[in-house]
N, CA, C and O atoms as a GROMACS GRO file, in nm:
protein
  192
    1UNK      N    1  11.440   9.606   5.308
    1UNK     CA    2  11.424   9.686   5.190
    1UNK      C    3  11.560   9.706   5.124
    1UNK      O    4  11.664   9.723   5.187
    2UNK      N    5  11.550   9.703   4.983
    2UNK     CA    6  11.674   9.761   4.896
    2UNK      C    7  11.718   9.890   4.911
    2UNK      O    8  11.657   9.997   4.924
    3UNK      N    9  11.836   9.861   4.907
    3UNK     CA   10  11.935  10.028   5.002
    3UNK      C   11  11.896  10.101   5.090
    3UNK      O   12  11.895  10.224   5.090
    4UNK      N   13  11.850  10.009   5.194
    4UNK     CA   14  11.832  10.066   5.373
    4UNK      C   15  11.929   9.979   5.436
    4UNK      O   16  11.938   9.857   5.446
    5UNK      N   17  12.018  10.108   5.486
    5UNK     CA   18  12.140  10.021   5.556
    5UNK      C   19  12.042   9.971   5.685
    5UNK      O   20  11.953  10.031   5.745
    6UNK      N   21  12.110   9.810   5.705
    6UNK     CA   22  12.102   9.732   5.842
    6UNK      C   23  12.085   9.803   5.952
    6UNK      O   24  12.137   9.912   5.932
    7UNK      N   25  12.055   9.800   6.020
    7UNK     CA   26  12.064   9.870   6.179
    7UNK      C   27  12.138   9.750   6.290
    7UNK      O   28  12.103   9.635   6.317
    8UNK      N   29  12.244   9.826   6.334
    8UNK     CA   30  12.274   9.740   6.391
    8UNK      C   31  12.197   9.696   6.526
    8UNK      O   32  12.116   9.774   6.576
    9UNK      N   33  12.227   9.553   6.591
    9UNK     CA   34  12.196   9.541   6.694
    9UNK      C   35  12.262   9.527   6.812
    9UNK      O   36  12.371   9.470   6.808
   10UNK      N   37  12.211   9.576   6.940
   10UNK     CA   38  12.224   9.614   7.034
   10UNK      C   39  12.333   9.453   7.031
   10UNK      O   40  12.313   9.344   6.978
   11UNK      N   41  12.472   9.521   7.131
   11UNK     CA   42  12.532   9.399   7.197
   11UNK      C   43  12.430   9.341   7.305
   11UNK      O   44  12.344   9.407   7.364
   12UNK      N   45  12.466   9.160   7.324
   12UNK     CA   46  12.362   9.095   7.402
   12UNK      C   47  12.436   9.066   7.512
   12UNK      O   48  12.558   9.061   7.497
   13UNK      N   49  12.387   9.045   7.623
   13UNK     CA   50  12.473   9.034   7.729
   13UNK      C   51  12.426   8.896   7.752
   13UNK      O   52  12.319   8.856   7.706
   14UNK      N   53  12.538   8.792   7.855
   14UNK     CA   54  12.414   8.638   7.868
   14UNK      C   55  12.365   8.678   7.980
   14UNK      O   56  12.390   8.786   8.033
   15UNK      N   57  12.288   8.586   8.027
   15UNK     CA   58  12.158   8.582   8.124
   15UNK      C   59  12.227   8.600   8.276
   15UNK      O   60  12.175   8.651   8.375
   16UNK      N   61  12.325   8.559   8.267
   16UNK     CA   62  12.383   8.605   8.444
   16UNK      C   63  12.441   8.747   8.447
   16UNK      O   64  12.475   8.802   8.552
   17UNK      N   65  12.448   8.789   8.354
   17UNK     CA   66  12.483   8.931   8.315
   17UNK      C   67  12.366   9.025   8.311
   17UNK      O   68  12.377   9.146   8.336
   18UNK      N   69  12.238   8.958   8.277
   18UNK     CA   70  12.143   9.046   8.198
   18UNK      C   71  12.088   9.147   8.295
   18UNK      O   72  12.084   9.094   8.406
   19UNK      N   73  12.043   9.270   8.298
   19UNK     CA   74  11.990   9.374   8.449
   19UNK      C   75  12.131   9.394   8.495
   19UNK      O   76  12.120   9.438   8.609
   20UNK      N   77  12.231   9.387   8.472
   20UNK     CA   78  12.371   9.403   8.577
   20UNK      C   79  12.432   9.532   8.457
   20UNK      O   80  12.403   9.529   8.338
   21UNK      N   81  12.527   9.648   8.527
   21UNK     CA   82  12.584   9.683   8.454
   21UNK      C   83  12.751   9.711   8.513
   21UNK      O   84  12.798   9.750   8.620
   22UNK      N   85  12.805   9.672   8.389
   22UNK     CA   86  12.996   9.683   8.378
   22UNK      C   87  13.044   9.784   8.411
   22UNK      O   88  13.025   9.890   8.353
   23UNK      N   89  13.121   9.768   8.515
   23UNK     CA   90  13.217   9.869   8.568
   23UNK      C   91  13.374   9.814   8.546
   23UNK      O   92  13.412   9.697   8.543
   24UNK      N   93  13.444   9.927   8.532
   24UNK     CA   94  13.595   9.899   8.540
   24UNK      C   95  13.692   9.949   8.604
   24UNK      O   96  13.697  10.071   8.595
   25UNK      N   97  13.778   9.898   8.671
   25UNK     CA   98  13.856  10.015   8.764
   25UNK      C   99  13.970   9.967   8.755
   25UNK      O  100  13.994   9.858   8.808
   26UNK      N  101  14.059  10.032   8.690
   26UNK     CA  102  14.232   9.925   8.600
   26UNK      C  103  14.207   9.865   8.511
   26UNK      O  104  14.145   9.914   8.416
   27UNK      N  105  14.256   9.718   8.518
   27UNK     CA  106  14.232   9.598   8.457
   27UNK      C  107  14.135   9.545   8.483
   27UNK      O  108  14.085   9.477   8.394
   28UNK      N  109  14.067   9.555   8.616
   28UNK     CA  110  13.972   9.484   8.657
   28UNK      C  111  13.829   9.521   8.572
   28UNK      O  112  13.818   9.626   8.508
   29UNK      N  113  13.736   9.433   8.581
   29UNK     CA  114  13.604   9.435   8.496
   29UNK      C  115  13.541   9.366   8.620
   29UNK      O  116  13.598   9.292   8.700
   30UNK      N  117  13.376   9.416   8.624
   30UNK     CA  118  13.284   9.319   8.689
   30UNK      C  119  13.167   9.404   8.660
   30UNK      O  120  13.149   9.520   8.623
   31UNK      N  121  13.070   9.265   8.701
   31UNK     CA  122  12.917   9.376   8.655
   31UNK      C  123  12.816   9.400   8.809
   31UNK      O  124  12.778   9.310   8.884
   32UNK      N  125  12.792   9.538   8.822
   32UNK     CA  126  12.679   9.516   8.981
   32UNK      C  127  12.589   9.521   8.943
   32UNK      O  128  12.570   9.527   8.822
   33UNK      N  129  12.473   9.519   9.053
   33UNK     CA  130  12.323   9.538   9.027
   33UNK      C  131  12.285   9.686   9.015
   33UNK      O  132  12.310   9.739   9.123
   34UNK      N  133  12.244   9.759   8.944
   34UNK     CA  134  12.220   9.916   8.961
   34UNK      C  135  12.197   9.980   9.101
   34UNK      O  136  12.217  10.101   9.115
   35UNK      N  137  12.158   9.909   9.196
   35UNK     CA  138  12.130   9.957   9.327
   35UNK      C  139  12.294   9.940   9.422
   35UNK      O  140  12.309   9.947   9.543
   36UNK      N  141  12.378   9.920   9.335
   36UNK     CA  142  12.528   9.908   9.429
   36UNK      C  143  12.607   9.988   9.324
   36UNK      O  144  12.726  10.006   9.345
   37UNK      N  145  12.540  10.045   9.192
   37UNK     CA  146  12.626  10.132   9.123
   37UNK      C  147  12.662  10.232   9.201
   37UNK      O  148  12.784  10.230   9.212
   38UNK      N  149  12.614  10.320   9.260
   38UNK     CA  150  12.680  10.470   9.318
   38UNK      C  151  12.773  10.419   9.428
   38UNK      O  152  12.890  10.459   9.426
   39UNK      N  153  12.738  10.344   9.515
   39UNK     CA  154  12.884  10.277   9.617
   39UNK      C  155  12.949  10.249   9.469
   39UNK      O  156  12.957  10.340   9.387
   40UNK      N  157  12.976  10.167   9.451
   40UNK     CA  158  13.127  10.147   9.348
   40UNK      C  159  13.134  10.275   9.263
   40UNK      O  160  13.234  10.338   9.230
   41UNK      N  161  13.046  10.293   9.243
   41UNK     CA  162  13.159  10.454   9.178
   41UNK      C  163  13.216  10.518   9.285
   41UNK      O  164  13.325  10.571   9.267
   42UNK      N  165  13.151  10.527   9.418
   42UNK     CA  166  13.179  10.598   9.519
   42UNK      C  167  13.363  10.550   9.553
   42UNK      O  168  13.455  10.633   9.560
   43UNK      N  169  13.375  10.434   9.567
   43UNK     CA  170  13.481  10.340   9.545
   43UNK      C  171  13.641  10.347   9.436
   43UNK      O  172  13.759  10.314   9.449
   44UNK      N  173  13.553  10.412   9.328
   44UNK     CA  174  13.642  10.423   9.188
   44UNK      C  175  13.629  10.351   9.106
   44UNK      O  176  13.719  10.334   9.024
   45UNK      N  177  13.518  10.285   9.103
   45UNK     CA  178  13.493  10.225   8.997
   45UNK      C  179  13.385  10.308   8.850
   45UNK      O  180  13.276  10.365   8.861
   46UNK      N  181  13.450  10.289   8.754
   46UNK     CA  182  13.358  10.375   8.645
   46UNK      C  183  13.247  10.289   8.578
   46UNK      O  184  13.255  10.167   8.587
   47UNK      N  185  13.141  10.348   8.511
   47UNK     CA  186  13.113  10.272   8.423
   47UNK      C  187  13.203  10.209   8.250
   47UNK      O  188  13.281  10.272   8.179
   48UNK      N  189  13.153  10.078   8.233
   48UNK     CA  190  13.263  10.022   8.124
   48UNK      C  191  13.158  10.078   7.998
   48UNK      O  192  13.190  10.064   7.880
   0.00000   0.00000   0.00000
């Protein structure tokens, strides 16, 4: 429609990524399975 701003869309993650979520702890980046999120936070790792 005319003058309805866009909506943006969601960032896409690729497929070996996809169900996993980003943690960061320093420099470091990696993605777990939600069922190993609370150990790595437990660890020090945050969500990204």
């Amino acid at each position: 429609m005319a003058g309805r701003p866009k909506a943006e869309k969601p960032q896409q993650q690729d497929e070996d990524t996809a169900g996993l979520i980003k943690v960061a702890k320093g420099s470091e980046e990696l993605y777990v399975h939600p069922s190993a999120l609370a150990e790595h936070k437990r660890l020090g790792w945050q969500e990204a």
